[in-house]
N, C-alpha and C positions, 0 to 999 in steps of 0.2 A: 730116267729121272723125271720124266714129265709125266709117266703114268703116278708118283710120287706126289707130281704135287696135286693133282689133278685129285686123287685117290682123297690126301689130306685139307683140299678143300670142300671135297663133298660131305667128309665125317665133320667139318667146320657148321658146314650150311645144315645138315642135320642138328647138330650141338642146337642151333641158335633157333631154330626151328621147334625142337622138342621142347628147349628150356620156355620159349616166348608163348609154346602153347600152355605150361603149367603152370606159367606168372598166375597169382591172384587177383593181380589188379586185371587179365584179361576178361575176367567173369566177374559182374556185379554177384555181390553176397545176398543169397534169401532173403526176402522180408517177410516178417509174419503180420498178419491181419491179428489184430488184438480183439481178442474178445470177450465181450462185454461180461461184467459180474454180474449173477443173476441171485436172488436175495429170497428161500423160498419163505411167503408170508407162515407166519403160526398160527394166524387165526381161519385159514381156509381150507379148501380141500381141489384139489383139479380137477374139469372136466374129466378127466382120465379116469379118477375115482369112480364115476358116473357110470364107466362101461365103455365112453368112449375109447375107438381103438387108434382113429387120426393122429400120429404124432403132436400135433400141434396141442393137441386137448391135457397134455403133460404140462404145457406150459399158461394155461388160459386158470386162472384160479377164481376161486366164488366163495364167500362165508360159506362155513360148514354148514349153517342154519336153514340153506337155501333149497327148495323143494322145487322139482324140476318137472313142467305139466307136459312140455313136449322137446323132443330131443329130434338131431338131425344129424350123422356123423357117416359121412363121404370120403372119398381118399382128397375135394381141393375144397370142401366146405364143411363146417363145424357150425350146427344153431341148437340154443338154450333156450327154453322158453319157462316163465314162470310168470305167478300171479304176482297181482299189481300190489299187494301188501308187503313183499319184501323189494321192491322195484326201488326205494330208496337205498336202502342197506346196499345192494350189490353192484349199485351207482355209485356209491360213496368207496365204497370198497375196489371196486375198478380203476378208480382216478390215483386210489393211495399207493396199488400195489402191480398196477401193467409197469409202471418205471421201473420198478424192482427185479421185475421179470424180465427185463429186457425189450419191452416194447416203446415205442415212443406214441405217447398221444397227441396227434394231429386235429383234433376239434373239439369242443368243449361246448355244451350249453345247457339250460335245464333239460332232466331228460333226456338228455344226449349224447355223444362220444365215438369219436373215430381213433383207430389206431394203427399202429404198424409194426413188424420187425420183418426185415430182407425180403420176400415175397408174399409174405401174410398181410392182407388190411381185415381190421374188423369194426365192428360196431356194435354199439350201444343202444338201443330207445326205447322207451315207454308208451305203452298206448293207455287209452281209457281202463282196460281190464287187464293187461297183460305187459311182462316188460320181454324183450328180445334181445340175445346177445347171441353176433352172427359173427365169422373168421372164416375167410375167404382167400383162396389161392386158384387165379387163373389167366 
């Protein structure tokens, strides 16, 4: 009789054991990271168009209009370079359309511009003859 109860409290202590392991409440439920809507402009084209092969250049966009005098495309850097006659257009067009993109812009001033999304920062500037737009990971 005692191997009996003995026997019938072990299949007990399993029962309560198996069951407490596949409560739900034991295990918090997934959560997902939400991610952002990204908005592709119509009026541009992506570095990518370009030739570049950098993932990131998928997401970097420029007026179509924009003519590109020197290029730089790395697996943790991405730079554009063009003449200073379209250096307003594609400053004006950067401010409208990095939000859309999924980037957040972190500084602002004439000629200027920083930005960000998860590991990428990049930048914006104008010089006397030339303007530069650079996207960096490192």
């Amino acid at each position: 009789m005692k191997f009996g109860v003995r026997a019938l409290a072990a299949v007990v202590v399993c029962l309560l054991a198996v069951t407490g392991c596949s409560s739900s409440s034991a295990w918090p439920e997934p959560t997902s990271t939400p991610t952002p809507t990204i908005t592709y402009p119509a009026t541009g084209a992506p570095l990518a168009s370009a030739g570049y092969t950098n993932p990131v250049a998928a997401d970097i966009w420029v007026p179509y209009s924009t003519v590109l005098t020197y290029t730089a495309d790395q697996p943790n850097l991405v730079i554009a370079v063009g003449k200073l006659d379209q250096a307003q257009a594609v400053e004006k067009y950067l401010q409208e359309n990095l939000p859309t993109l999924g980037w957040t812009i972190t500084g602002q001033a004439e000629g200027a511009l920083t930005f960000t999304r998860g590991e990428w920062r990049g930048g914006y500037a104008q010089g006397p003859d030339e303007w530069a737009l650079t996207v960096r990971n490192d």
